[in-house]
C-alpha positions in Angstrom: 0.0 0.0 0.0 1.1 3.5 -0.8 0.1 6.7 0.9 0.9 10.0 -0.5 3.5 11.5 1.1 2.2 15.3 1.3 -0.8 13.7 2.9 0.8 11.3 5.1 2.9 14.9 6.2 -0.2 17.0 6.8 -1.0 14.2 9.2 2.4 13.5 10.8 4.9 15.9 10.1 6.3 16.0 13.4 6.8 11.9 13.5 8.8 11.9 10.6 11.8 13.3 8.5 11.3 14.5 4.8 14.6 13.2 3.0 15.6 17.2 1.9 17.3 15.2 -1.6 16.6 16.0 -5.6 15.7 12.2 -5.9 15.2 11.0 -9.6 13.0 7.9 -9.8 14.7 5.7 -12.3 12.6 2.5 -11.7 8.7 1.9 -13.5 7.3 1.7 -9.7 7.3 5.9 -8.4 5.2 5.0 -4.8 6.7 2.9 -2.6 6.6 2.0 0.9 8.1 -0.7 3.4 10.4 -1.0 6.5 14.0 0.5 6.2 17.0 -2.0 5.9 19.9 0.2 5.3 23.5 -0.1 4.2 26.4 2.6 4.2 29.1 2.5 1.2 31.3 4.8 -0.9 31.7 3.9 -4.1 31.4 0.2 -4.0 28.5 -2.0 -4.1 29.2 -5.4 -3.3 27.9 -5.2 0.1 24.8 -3.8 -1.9 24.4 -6.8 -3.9 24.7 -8.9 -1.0 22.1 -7.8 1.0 19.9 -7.6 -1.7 20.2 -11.1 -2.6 18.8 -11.8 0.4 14.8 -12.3 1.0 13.5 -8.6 1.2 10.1 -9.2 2.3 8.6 -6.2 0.8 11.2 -3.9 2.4 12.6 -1.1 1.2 16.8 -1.0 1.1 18.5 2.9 1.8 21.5 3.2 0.6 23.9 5.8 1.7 26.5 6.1 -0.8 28.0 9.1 0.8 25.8 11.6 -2.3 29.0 9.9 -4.9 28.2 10.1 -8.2 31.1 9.1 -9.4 30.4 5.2 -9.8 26.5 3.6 -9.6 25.7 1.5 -6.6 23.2 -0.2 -8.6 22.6 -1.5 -11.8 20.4 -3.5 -13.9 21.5 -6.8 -12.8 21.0 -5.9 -8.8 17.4 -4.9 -9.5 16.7 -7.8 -11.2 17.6 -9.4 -7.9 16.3 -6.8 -5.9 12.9 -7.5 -7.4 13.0 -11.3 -8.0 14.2 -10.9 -3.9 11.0 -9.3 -2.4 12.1 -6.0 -2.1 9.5 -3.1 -3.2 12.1 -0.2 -3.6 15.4 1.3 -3.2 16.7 4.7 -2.2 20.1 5.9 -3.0 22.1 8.6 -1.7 24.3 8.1 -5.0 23.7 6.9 -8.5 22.6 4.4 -10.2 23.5 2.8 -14.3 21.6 1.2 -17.0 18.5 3.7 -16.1 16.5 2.2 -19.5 16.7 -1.0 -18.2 15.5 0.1 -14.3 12.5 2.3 -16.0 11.0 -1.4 -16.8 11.0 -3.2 -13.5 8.3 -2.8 -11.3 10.8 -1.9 -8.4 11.2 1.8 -7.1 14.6 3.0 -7.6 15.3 6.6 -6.0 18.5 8.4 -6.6 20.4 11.3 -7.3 22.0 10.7 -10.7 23.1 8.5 -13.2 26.8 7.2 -14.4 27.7 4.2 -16.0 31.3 4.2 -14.2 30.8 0.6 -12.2 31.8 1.0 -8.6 34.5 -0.8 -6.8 33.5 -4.5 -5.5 35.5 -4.8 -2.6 32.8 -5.4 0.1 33.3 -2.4 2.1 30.6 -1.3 4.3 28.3 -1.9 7.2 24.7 -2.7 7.0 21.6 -2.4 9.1 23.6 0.8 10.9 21.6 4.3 11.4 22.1 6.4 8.4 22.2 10.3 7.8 21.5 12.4 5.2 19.5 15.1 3.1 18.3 16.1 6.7 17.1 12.5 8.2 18.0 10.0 10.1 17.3 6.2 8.8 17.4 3.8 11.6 16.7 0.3 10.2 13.2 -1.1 10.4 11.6 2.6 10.6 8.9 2.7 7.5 9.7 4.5 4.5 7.6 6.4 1.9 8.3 7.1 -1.3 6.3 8.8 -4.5 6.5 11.6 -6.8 7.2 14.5 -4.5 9.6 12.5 -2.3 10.6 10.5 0.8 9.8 10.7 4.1 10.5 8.2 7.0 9.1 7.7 10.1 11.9 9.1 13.1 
């Protein structure tokens, strides 16, 4: 289920953080919702791919990518498994590649740009840690919101 987010702000604003980012929704699916698993990387996005080959039980992965858009943290190929996975979206706090391909899965994909640079596979990272930025704080399992005006999460 989706709920706007303007509207879900009128009612709650004070319960949750609006994600202050210039998100680009690269994926078919625009509104999205689900519990927060998060992961924090810089330019590499093997721990990325790892977590979402795991079961994502209609969750909803944030990625902090430290606002890099110098390499993507996701392509086509980690949607793919995002979505055959369970997962209903992802937000990135970096970019993302192979956006033509994205535009036709029914997955939300939220970020700030695009470059087809491949990041660096080392497997640095942490995951399910509290995440900042654009203004909020992302503690894993808080519900996110997603749709055409933004994101907000609950605090």
């Amino acid at each position: 289920m989706t709920v706007s987010t303007a509207d879900l702000w009128d009612e709650r604003g004070p319960e949750l953080y609006s994600i202050a980012l210039n998100f680009t929704d690269f994926g078919d699916k625009v509104a999205f919702s689900g519990p927060a698993r998060t992961v924090r990387c810089f330019e590499d996005n093997a721990l990325v791919r790892s977590v979402l080959s795991e079961p994502g039980d209609g969750c909803v992965l944030v990625i902090d990518g430290g606002g890099s858009i110098a390499t993507a943290l996701m392509g086509d190929m980690i949607a793919e498994l995002a979505l055959g996975n369970g997962w209903v979206g992802v937000v990135i706090n970096g970019a993302v590649r192979d956006r033509e391909v994205l535009a036709t899965l029914d997955l939300g994909v939220k970020a700030l740009a695009s470059n087809p640079r491949k990041s660096g596979k080392t497997g640095e990272g942490e995951r399910d840690v509290v995440v900042e930025f654009g203004g909020a704080t992302i503690r894993p399992g808080a519900m996110v919101f997603a749709d055409a005006d933004g994101v907000v999460v609950e605090q």
